[in-house]
C-alpha positions as CSV (number, residue, x, y, z in Angstrom):
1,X,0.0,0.0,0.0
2,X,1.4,3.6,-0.7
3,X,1.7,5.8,1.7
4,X,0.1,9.3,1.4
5,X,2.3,12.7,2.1
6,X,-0.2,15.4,2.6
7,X,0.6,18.9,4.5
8,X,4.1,20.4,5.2
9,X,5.5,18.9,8.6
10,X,8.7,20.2,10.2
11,X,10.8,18.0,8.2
12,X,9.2,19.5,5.3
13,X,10.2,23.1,6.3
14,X,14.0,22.0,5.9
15,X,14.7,20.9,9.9
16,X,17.0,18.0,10.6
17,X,16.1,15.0,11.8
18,X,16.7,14.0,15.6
19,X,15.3,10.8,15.1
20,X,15.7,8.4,11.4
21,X,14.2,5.0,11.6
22,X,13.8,2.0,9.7
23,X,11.8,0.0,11.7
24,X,11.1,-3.2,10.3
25,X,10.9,-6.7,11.6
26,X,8.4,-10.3,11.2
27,X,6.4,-11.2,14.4
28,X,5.1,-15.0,13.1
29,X,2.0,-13.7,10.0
30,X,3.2,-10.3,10.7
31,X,5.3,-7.8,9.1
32,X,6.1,-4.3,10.7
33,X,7.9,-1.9,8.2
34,X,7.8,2.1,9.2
35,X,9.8,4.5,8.7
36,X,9.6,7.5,10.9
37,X,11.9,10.5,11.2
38,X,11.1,13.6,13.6
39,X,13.1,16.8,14.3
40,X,14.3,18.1,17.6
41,X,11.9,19.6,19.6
42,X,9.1,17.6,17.2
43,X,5.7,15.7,17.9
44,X,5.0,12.7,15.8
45,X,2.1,10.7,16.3
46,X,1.8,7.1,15.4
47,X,-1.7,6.1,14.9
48,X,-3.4,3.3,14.4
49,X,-6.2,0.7,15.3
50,X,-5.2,-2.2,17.3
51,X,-3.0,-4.8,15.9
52,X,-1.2,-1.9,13.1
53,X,2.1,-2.1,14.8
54,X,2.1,0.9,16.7
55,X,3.7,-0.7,20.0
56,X,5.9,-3.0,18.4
57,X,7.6,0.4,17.1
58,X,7.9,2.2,20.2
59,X,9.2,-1.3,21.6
60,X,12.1,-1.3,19.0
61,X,12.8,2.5,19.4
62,X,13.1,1.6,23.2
63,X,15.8,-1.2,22.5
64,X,13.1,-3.3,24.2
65,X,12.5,-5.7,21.4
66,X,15.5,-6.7,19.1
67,X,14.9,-6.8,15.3
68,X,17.4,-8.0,12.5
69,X,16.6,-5.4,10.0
70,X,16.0,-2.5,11.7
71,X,18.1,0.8,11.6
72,X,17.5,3.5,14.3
73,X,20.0,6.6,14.5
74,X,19.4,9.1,17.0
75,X,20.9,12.7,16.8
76,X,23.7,10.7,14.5
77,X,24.3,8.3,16.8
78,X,23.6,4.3,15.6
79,X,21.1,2.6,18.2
80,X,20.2,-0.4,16.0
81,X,21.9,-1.5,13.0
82,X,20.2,-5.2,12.0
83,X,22.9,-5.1,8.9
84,X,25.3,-5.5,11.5
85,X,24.0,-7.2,13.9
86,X,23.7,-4.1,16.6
87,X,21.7,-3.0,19.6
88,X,22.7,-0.4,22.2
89,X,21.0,-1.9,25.6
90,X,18.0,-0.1,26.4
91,X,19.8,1.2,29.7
92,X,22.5,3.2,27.7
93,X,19.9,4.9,24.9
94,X,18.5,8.5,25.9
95,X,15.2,7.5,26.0
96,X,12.2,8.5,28.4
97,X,9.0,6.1,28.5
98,X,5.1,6.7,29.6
99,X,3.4,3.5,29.5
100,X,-0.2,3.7,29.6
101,X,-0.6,2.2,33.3
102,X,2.2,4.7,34.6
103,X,4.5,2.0,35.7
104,X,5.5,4.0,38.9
105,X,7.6,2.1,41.4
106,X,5.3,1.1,44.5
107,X,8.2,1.4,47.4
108,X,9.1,5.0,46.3
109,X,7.4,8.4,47.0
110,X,6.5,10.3,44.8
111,X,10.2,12.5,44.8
112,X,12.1,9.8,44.3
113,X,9.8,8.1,41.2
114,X,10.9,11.2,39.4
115,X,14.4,11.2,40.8
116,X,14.8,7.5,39.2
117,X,15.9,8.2,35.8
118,X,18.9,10.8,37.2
119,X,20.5,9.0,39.7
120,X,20.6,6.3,36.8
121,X,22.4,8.7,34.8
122,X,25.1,8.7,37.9
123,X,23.7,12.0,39.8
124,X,23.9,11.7,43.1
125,X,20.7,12.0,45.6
126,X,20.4,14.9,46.7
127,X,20.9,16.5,43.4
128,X,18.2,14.1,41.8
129,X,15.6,14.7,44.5
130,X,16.2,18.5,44.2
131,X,15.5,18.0,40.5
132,X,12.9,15.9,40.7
133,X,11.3,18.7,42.9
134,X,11.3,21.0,40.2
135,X,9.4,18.8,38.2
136,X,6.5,18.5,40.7
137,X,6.8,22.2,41.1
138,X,6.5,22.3,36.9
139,X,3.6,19.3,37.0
140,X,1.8,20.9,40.0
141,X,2.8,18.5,42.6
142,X,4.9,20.0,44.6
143,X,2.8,19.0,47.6
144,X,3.2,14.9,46.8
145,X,6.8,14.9,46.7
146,X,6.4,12.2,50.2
147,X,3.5,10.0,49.3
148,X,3.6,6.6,47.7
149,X,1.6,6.1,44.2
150,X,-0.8,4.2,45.8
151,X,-2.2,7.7,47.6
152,X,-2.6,9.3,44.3
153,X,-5.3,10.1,41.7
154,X,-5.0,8.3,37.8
155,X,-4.2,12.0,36.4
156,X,-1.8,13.0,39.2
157,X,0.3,9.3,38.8
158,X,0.4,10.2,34.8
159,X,1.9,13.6,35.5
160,X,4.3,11.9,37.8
161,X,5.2,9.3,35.0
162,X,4.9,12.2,32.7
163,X,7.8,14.1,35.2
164,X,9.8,11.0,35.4
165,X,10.4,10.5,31.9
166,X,11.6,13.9,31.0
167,X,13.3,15.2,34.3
168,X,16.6,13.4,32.6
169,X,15.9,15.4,29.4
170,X,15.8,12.4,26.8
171,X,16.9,12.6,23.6
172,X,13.8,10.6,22.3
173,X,10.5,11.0,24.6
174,X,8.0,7.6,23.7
175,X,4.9,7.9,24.9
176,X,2.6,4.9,24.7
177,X,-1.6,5.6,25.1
178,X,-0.6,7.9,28.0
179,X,-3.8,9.1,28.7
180,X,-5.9,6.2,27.5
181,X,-6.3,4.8,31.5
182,X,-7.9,8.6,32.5
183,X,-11.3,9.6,32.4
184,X,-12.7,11.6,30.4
185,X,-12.4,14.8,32.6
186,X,-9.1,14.3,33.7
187,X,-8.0,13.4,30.5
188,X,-8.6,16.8,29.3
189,X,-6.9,18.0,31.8
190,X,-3.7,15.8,31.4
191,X,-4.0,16.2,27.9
192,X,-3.3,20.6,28.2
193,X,-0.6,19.8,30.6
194,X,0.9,17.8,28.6
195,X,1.2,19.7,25.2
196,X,2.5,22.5,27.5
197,X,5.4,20.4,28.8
198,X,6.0,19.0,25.2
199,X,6.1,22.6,23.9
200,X,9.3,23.1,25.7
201,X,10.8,19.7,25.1
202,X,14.1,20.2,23.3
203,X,14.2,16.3,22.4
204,X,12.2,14.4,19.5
205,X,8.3,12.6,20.9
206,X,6.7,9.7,19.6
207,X,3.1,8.9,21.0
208,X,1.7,6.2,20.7
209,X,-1.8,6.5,20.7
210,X,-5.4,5.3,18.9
211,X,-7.3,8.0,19.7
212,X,-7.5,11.4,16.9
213,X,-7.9,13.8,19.7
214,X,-4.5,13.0,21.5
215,X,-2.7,13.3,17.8
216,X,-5.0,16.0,16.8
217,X,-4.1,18.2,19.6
218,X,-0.4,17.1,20.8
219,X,1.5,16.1,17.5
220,X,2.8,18.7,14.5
221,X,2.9,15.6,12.5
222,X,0.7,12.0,12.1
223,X,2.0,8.9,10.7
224,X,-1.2,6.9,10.3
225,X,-0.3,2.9,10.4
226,X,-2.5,0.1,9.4
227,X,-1.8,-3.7,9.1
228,X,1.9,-3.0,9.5
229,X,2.6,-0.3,6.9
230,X,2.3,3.7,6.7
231,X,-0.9,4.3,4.5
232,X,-0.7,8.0,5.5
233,X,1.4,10.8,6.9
234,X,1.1,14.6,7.1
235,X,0.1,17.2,9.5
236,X,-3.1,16.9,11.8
237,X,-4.7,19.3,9.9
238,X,-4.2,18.1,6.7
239,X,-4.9,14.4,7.7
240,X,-8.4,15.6,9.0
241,X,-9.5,17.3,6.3
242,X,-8.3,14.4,4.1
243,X,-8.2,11.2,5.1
244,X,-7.3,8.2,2.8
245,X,-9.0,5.2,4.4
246,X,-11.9,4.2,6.3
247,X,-10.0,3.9,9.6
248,X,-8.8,7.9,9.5
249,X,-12.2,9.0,8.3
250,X,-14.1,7.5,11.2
251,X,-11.9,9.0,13.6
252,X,-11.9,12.5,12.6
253,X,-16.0,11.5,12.3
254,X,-16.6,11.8,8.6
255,X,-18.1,9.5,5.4
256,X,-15.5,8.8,3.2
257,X,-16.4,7.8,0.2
258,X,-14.2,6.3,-2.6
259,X,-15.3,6.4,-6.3
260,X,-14.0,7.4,-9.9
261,X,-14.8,10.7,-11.4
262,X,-16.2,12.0,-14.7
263,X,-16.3,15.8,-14.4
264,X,-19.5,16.6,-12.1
265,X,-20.3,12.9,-11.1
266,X,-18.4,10.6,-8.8
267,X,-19.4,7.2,-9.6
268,X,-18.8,5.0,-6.3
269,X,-17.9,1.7,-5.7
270,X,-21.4,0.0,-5.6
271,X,-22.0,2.0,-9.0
272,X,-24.3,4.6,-6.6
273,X,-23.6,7.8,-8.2
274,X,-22.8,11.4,-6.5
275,X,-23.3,15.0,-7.9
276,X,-20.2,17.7,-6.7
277,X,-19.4,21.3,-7.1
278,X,-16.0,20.4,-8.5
279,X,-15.0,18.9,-11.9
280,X,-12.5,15.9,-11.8
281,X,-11.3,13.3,-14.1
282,X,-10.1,9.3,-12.7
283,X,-9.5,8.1,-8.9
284,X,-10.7,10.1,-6.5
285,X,-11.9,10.6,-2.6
286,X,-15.3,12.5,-1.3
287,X,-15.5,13.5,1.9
288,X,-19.2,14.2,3.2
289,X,-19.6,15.6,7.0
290,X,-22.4,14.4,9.0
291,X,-23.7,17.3,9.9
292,X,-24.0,18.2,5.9
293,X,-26.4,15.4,5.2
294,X,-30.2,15.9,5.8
295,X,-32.6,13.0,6.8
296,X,-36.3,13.0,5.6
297,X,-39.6,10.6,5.7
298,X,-40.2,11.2,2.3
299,X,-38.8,11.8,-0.7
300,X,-37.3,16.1,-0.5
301,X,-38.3,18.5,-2.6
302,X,-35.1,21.1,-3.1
303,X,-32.2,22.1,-4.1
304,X,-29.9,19.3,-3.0
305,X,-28.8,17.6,-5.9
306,X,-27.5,14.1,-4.1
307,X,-30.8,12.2,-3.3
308,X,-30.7,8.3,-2.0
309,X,-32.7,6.1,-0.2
310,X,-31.3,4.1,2.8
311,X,-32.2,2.1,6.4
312,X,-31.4,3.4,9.5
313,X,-29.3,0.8,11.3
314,X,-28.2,2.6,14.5
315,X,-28.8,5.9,16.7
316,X,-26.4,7.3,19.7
317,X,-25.6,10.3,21.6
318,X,-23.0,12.1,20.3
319,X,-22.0,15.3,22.3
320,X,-25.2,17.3,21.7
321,X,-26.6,16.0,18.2
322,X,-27.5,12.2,18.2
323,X,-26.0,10.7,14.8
324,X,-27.7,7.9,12.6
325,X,-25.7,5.2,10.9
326,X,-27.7,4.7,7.7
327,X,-27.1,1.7,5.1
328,X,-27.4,2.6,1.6
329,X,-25.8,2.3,-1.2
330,X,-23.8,4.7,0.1
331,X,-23.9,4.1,3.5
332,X,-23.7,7.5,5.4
333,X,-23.2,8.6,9.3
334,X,-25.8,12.0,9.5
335,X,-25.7,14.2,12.8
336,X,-29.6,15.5,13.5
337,X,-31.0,16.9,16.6
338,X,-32.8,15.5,19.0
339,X,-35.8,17.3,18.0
340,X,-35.4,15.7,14.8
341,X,-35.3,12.3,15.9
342,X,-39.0,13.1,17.7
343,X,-40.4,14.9,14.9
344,X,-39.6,12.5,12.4
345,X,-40.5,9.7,14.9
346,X,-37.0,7.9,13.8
347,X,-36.3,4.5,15.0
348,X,-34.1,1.6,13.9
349,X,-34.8,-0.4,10.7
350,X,-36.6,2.8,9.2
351,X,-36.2,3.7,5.7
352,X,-36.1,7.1,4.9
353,X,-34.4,9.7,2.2
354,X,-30.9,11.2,2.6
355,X,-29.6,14.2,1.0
356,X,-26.4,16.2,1.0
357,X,-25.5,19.7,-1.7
358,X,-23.2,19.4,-4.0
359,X,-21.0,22.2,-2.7
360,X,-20.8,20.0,0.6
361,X,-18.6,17.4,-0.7
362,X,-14.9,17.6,-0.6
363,X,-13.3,15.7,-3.8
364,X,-9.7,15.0,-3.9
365,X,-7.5,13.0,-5.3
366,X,-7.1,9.1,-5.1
């Protein structure tokens, strides 16, 4: 599969990379190969549903997992070389880690959890514990410094992992799921703090995450994995507004529709036929939002020049509209109030009308 480039990153913009790596490697029926590279002082986000890969890259950037033909180079510096048979121990690489369940040693207080990763690096105790209370000064913890994990919150153990990890300024910050164990409240909250400690990270990041709000909102740049392989990269904005498979479009919450393209008509897969505002020729994506596509009873009367009958297959809250999954041909996600769900006395198995301008759709490029 080909990956798609979309949107200037960093690397783009002429910076140098911190980070270059070939990650590749066979785990029984599957086949990881990635390659990632990411400036100093740079966000990259590795996304992807379960089973793409995701961790088994952070485990080889770690030096946790050993693979024959990877190549990693850090700030010039060879990590892994599978050519030649080399692996710098995990213990000597400039790496911080965030797993997603913290990790936080149970014996310690809080001080010297953060403390850890600098007297590892040979500073002696008192110097690492003043450190470390910097960092709970910097995280907001400043009162914890003498209590054991098991006396603190899921948000406030995350910004001590968070603290730990970067108090011995890593040359390569890996973050896996860090905030996927939070609620939803705290995660918010984790979720600011952390692209404010990230914004003055001097180091490269890669997070490790599933979710498109963590990568919308912490990285500068998305590498979107699936089955293994990159299928596509760019910035978050970029990615959003145009995704390339099914997986992307359903986490940025749009239809994505896939279909080749004779000046005004789109002709899908399924032969169902769409009407846009733009004239193209061969291959191309259409992305239609939700919130764009009208549900009826009966057949409309209007302007609307994309008309198609479908069943409703599924209703759910989500946030303050409740959206629809609707089978076709196309099948379509719609967002409609509430109110609109009472007034036209909607209900699973229902067949009703969809509709959706022309000027709404977003055609691109296959």
């Amino acid at each position: 599969m080909v990956a798609h480039v979309i949107g200037e990153s960093p690397l783009l913009a002429g910076q140098t990379s911190l980070i270059e790596a070939n990650l590749r490697c066979v785990r029984g029926p599957f086949e990881l190969d990635v390659e990632l590279r990411v400036p100093a002082g740079g966000v990259l986000a590795l996304l992807g549903p379960n089973g793409a890969g995701k961790s088994t890259a952070l485990q080889i950037l770690a030096g946790l997992f050993g693979s024959h033909t990877s190549r990693v180079m850090v700030g010039g510096a060879v990590w892994d070389d599978g050519t030649r048979g080399y692996r710098r121990p995990t213990e000597e690489r400039s790496v911080g880690v965030v797993f997603q369940d913290y990790l936080l040693f149970p014996r310690m207080n809080v001080r010297d959890n953060v403390a850890f990763g600098l007297r590892a690096r040979g500073i002696d105790k008192g110097a690492a514990r003043r450190q470390a209370d910097e960092w709970l000064i910097r995280v907001g913890l400043e009162a914890f410094g003498d209590r054991r994990p098991a006396e603190l919150s899921g948000g406030q153990a995350q910004r001590v992992a968070i603290a730990r990890a970067l108090a011995p300024s890593p040359q390569l910050l890996l973050l896996d799921e860090p905030l996927a164990a939070l609620d939803a409240g705290t995660r918010m909250h984790v979720r600011t703090d952390l692209r404010r400690y990230l914004s003055g990270f001097t180091g490269a990041t890669v997070i490790v995450t599933h979710d498109a709000l963590d990568a919308l909102v912490l990285a500068d740049q998305i590498v979107v994995v699936e089955g293994g392989r990159v299928v596509q990269q760019g910035t978050p904005g970029a990615v959003a507004r145009q995704p390339r498979t099914r997986y992307v479009a359903q986490l940025v919450g749009v239809n994505l529709f896939r279909g080749k393209a004779f000046d005004t008509t789109v002709t899908l897969d399924g032969e169902a036929k769409l009407t846009t505002a733009q004239r193209n020729d061969g291959d191309v994506f259409v992305v239609a939002r939700p919130r764009d596509i009208t549900v009826h009873r009966e057949h409309p009367e209007g302007s609307s020049r994309n008309v198609w009958q479908a069943v409703v297959t599924n209703i759910e809250q989500h946030g303050d509209l409740v959206r629809l999954a609707a089978s076709g041909p196309p099948d379509a996600l719609v967002d409609v109030t509430a109110e609109a769900i009472a007034e036209l006395d909607l209900d699973v198995g229902q067949h009703v009308w969809l509709s959706v301008k022309a000027t709404a759709l977003d055609v691109y490029s296959d």
